[in-house]
C-alpha positions in Angstrom: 199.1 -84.9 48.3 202.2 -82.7 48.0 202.3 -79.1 48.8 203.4 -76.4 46.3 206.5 -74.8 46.2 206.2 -71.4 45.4 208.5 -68.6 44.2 208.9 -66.7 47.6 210.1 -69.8 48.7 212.4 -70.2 46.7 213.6 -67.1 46.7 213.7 -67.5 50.7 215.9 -71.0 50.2 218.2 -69.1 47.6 218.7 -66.3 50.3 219.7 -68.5 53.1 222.1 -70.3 50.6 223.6 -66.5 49.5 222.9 -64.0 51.7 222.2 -61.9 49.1 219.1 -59.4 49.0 215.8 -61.5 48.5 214.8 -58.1 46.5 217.8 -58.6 44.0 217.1 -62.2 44.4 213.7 -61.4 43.4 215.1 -59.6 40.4 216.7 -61.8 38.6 214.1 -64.6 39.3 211.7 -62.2 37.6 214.1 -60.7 34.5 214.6 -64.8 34.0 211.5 -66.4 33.7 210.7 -62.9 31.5 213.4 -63.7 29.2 212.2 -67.4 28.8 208.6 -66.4 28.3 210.2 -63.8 25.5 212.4 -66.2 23.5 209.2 -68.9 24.0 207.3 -66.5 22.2 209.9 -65.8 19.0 209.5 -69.6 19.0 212.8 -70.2 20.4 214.2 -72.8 22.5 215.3 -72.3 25.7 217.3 -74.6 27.0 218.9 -74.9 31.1 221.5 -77.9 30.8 220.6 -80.3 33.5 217.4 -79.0 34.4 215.4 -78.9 30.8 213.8 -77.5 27.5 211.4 -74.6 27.2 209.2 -74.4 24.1 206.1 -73.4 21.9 203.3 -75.7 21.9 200.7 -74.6 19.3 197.1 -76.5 19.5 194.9 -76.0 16.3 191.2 -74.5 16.5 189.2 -77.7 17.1 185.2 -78.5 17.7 184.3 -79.8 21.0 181.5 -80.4 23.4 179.4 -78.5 25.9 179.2 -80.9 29.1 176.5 -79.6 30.9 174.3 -79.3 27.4 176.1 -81.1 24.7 176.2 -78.4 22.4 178.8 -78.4 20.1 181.4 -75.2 20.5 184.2 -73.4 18.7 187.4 -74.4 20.6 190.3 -71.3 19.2 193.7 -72.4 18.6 196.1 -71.5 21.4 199.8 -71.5 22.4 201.6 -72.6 25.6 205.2 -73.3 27.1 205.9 -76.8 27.0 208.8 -78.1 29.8 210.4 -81.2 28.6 212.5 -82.5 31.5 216.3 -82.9 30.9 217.4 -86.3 31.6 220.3 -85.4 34.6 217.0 -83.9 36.1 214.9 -87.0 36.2 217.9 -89.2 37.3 217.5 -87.6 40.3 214.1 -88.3 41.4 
């Protein structure tokens, strides 16, 4: 199973790289993904050339299924980012 890589590490990786300030790294990491998150919302696109595509994924209130009882339930529509992989990305798995 592979291990997670998480955003402290990342930010630790990009320091070493930099030497910049893992707070200003930190920064910018987190005034980034906000921006994404905010134009996902509008119902933009966000595109990062050579990494990938950002975007709105809207899933219609649907009936589903209780598991442990089988009762039918009330499913409400919801929203999500989808991340569609850009293709110089994927080349180089």
């Amino acid at each position: 199973m592979s291990e997670t890589y998480s955003k402290a590490q990342l930010i630790e990786d990009i320091a070493a790289k930099t030497d910049l300030p893992k707070t200003q790294i930190k920064g910018v990491l987190d005034l980034a993904f906000e921006n994404v998150v905010k134009k996902v919302k509008k119902g933009d696109r966000v595109a990062l050339a050579g990494f990938g595509t950002f975007s709105l994924r809207k899933r219609a209130a649907r009936k589903g299924r209780n598991p442990a009882t089988g009762e039918q339930i009330k499913i409400k529509a919801s929203k999500s980012i989808a991340f569609k992989v850009a293709k110089a990305a994927k080349d180089k798995l």
